[in-house]
Legacy VTK file of the C-alpha trace (Angstrom):
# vtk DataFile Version 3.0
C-alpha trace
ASCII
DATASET POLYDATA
POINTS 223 float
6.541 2.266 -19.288
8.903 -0.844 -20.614
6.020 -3.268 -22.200
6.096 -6.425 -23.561
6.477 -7.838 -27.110
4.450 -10.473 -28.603
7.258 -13.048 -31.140
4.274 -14.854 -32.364
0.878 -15.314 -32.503
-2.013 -18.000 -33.700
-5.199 -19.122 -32.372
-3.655 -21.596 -30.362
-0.232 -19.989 -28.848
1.804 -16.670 -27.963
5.282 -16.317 -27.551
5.938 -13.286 -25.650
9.078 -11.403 -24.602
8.874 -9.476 -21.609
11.563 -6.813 -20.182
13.120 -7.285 -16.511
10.935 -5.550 -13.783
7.399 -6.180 -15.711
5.424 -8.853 -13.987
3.881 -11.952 -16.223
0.857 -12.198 -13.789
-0.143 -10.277 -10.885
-2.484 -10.464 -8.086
-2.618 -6.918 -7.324
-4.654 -4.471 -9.791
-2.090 -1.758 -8.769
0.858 -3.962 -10.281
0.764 -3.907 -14.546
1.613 -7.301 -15.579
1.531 -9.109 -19.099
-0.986 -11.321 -19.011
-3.545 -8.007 -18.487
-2.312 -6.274 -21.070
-2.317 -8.586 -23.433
-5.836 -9.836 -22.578
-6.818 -6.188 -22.716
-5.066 -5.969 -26.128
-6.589 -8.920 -27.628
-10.308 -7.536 -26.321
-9.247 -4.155 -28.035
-8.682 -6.136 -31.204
-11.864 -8.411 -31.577
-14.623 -7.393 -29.103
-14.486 -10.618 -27.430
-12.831 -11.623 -23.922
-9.632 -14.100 -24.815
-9.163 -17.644 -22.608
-5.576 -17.329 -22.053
-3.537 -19.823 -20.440
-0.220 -19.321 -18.882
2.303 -22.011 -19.987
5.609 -21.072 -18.086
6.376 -17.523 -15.805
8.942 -15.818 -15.413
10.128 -14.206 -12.056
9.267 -10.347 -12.089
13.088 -9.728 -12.342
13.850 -11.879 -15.245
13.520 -10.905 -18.739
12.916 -13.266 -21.706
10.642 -15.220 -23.399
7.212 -17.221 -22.301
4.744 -19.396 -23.802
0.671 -18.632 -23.561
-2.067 -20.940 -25.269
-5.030 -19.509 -26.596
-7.638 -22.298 -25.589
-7.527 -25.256 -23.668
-6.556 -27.688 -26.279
-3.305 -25.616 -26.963
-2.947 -25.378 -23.057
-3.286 -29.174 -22.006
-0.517 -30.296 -25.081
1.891 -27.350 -23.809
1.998 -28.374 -20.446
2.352 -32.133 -21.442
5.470 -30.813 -22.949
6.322 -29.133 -20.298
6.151 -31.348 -18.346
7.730 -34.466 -20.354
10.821 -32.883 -21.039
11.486 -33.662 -23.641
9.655 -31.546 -26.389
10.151 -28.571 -25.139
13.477 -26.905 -24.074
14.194 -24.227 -22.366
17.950 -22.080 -22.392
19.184 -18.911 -20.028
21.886 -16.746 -20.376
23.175 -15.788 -16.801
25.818 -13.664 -15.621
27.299 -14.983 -12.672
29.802 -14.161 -9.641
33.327 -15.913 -10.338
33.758 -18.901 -12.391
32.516 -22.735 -12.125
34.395 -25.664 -11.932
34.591 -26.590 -15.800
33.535 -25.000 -18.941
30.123 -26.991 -18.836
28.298 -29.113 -16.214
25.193 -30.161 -14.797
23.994 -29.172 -11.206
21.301 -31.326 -9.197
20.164 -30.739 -6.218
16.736 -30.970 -3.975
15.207 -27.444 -3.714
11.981 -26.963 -0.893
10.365 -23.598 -1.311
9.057 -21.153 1.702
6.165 -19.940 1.019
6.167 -17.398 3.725
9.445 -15.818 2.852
8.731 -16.697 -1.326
12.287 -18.547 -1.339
13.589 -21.500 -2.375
16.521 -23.684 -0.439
18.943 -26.891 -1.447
18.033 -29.697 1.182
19.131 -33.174 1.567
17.573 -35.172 -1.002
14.636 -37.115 1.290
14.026 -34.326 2.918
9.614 -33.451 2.967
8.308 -31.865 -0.148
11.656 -31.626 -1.664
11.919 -31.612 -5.446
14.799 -32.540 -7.675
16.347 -29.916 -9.912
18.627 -30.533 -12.832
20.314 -27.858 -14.617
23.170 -27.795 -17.185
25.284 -25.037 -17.994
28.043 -24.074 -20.579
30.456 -21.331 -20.307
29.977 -18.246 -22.719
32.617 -15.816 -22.110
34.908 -15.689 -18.902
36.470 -12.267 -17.106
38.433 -11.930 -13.883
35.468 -12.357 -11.428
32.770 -13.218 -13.578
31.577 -15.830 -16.432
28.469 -15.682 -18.556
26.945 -19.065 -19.028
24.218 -20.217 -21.406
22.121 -22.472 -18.996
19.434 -25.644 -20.278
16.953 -26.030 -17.654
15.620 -29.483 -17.483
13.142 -29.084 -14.397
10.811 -26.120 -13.577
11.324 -25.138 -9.929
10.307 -22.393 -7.915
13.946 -19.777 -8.655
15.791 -22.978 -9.531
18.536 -21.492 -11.351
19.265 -18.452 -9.140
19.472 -20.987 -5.859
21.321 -23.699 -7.541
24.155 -21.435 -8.723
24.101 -19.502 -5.508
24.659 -22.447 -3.930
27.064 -23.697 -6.122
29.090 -20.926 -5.297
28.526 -18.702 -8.670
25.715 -16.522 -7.619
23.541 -14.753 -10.806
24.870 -10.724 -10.707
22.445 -8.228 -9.481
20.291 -11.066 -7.567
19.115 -9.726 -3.745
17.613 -12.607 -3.013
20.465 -15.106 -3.276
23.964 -13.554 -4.558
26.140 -10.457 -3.845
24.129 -7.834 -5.467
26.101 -5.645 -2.868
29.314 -5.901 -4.152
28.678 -6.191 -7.888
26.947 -2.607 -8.250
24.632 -4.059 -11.048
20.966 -3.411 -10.263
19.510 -5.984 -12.824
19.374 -9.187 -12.160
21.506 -10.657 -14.598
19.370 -13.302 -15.914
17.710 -13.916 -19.653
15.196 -16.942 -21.038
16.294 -16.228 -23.762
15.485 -19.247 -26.034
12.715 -21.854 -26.163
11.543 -24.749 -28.966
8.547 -26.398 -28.671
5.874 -28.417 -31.254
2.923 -26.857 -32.155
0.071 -27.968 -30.581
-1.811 -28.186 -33.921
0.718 -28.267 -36.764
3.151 -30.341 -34.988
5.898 -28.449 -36.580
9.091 -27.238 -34.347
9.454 -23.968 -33.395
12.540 -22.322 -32.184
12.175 -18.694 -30.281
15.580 -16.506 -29.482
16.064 -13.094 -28.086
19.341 -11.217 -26.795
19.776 -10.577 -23.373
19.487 -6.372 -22.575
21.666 -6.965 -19.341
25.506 -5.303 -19.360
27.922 -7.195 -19.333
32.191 -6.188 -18.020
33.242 -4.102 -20.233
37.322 -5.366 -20.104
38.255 -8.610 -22.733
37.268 -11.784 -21.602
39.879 -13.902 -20.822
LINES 1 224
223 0 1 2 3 4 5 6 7 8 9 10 11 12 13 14 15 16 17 18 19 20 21 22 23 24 25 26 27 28 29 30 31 32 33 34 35 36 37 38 39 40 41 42 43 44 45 46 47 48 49 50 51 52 53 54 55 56 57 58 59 60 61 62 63 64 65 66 67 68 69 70 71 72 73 74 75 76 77 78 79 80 81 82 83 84 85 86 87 88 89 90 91 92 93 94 95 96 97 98 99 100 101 102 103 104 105 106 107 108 109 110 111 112 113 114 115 116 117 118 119 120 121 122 123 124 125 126 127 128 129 130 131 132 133 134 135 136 137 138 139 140 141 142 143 144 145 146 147 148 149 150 151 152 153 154 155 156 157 158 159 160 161 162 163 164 165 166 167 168 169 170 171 172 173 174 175 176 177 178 179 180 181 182 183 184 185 186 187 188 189 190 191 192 193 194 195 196 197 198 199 200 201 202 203 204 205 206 207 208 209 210 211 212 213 214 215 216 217 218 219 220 221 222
């Protein structure tokens, strides 16, 4: 079974890499997902039952990297991070549908989620429990009907990137909730976190995390 890889390790953090299709955290025993494992691993490896805390997921179908703190003092200056903006970042590569307007861009938009369907949707900014979503992209490599962008996510929303480029009109390949999986005959979605930087919670130094995406891309020259 495709497992996941741990990047780096300390008492205070993990960065892990997981493959597409392997859930980070699961509510169903019957479902592997990383965050078991790798409690299960670290029990394995000292006897003792780890207090892991889950910085940032990643949707079941995405592959990439994530961040985990190893206590709470790790967790609570993570997630101020996170949630600041500013000292941590977070890029994608994406393969999408077509091309966008320019070779780089931002997107914002006001995204509600369903909880009974588990989507997301653009609404009218004002509307009730609507959140804004910033996004900006860059333009990798370009082919007749398709473009690979390197995306910097600058909010954390429930699927923010695959909505926002669906609805900009450049849906991710291979996504069956939002795009044209139908037509593009890819059956991953085509989706990668595939850098992050942070500062250590306790050494304060930067760290900078990469991985290459495993998802094909056309095989004819970009134009």
């Amino acid at each position: 079974m495709k497992n996941y890889k741990i990047l780096y390790e300390d008492r205070d953090v993990f960065v892990i890499y997981k493959p597409p299709g392997l859930a980070v955290q699961s509510a169903r025993p019957s479902v592997p997902d990383v965050m078991s494992r790798l409690s299960n691993e670290l029990w394995e490896r000292t006897g003792r039952q780890p207090q892991l805390h889950l910085i940032n997921r990643l949707d079941q179908p995405v592959e990439g990297i994530f961040l985990v703190a190893a206590n709470e003092r790790a967790a609570a200056e993570l997630n101020r991070q996170v949630n600041d903006h500013i000292h941590m970042g977070k890029w994608y590569q994406a393969l999408v549908c077509g091309q966008p307007s320019g070779k780089e861009g931002s997107l914002v938009d006001y995204l509600v989620k369903d909880g009974r369907t588990n989507m997301s949707r653009v609404v009218s900014e004002g509307t009730k429990d609507a959140k804004r979503s910033e996004l900006r992209y860059r333009v990798l490599q370009e082919w007749e009907d398709s473009t690979l962008l390197e995306i910097r996510l600058l909010t954390g929303r429930h699927h923010q990137i695959r909505v926002q480029l669906a609805h900009a009109g450049i849906p991710i390949v291979g996504d069956t909730k939002y795009g044209k999986s139908q037509e593009s005959g890819h059956h991953q979605l085509c989706l990668c976190s595939c850098k992050t930087t942070f500062v250590h919670p306790r050494t304060k130094k930067e760290m900078m995390f990469e991985v290459e995406s495993t998802f094909p891309v056309p095989s004819t020259v970009p134009v």
